[in-house]
C-alpha positions in Angstrom: 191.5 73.5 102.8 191.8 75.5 105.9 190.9 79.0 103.1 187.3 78.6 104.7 188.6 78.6 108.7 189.6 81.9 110.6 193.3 83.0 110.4 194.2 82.9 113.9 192.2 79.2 114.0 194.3 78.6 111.1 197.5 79.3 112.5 196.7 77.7 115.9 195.7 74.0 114.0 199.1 74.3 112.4 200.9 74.4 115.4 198.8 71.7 116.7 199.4 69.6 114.3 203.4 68.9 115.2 202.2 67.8 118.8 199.3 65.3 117.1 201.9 64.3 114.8 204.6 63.5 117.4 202.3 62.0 120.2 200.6 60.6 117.2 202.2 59.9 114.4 200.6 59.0 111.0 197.4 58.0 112.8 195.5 61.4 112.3 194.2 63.1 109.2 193.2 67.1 109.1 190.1 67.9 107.0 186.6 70.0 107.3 184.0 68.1 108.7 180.1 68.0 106.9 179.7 71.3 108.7 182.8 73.1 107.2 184.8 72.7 110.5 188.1 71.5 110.9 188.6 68.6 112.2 191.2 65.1 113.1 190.3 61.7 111.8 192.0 59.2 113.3 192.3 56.4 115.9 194.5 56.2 119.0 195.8 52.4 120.4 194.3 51.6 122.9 195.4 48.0 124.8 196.3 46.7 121.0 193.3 47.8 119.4 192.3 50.9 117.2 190.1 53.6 118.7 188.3 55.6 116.6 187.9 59.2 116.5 187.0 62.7 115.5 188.0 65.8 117.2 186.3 68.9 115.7 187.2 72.2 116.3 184.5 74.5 117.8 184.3 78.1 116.3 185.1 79.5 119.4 188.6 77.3 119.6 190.6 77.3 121.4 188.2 79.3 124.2 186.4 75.9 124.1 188.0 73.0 124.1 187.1 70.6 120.7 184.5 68.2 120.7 185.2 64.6 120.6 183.5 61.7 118.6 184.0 58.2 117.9 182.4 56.2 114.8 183.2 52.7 117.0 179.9 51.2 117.7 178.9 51.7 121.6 175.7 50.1 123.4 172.8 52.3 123.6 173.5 52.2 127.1 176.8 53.1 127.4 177.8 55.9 130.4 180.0 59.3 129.3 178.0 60.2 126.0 176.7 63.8 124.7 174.6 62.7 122.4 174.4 60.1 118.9 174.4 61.8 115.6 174.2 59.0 112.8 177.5 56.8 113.3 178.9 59.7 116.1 178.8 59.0 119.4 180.2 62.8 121.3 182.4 61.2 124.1 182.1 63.5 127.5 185.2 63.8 128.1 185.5 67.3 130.5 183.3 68.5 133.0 182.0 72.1 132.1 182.7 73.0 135.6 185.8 71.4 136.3 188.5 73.7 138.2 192.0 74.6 138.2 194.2 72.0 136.4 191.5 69.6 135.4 190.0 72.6 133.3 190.3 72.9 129.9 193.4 76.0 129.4 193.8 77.3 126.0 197.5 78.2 126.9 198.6 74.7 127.6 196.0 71.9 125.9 195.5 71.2 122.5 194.1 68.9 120.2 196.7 66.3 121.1 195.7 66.8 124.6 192.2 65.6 123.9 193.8 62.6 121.7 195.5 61.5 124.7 191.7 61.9 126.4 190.3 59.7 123.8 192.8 56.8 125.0 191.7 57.6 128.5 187.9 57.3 127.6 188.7 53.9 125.2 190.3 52.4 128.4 187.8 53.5 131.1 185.2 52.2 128.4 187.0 48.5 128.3 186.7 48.7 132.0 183.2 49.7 131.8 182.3 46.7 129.7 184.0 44.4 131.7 183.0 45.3 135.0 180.0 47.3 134.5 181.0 50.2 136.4 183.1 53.7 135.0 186.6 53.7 136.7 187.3 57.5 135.9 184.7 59.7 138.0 185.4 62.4 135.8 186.9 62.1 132.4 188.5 65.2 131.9 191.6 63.6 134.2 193.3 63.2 131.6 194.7 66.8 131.4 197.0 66.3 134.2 
């Protein structure tokens, strides 16, 4: 499967995968995307319910951190999205100009990182919904 994906991308994913697996286990599935990228498919728990979500690799991985998706049905005016493609919604999740340790480092985040994001974003989103306003001012928090 991963024949089509860069060595060194190759390599990277399969060290990734022991940390998804252990912060995650049996909740995530490697495979290549529409697109021929790699990616997770999966859900994270998030107060007793299922979260779903897709991290795909960008080419440029791990430069850039992966991009994050969720095929759970949000409002068309829900806060903290990139965009809508079919049953996607791209979660924004880190600020592109974040600093210091709330930017995204290659040498210390990984996919699992972004996971734990994903529960972060599920849980501000709950707030969201119940009080109408985001509780996180920036998402990418999570990478503390």
């Amino acid at each position: 499967m991963l024949q089509s994906v860069r060595p060194e991308l190759a390599r990277r994913i399969v060290l990734e995968a022991d940390a998804i697996q252990t912060k995650f286990p049996n909740r995530f599935s490697l495979s290549l995307n529409e697109q021929g990228r790699p990616c997770w498919t999966g859900s994270v728990p998030i107060e007793g319910r299922e979260f779903p979500v897709v991290l795909v690799y960008p080419s440029a991985y791990p430069a850039l951190p992966p991009m994050m998706h969720t095929l759970f049905r949000l409002p068309p005016n829900c806060p903290h999205l990139l965009g809508r493609d079919g049953p996607l919604s791209r979660l924004c999740w880190i600020a592109s100009n974040a600093r210091g340790r709330r930017k995204w480092d290659p040498q210390r985040h990984t996919a699992a990182t972004a996971m734990r994001a994903a529960q972060r974003w599920g849980l501000a989103f709950l707030v969201w919904q119940t009080t109408g306003r985001w509780p996180v001012p920036d998402a990418f928090e999570t990478l503390t």
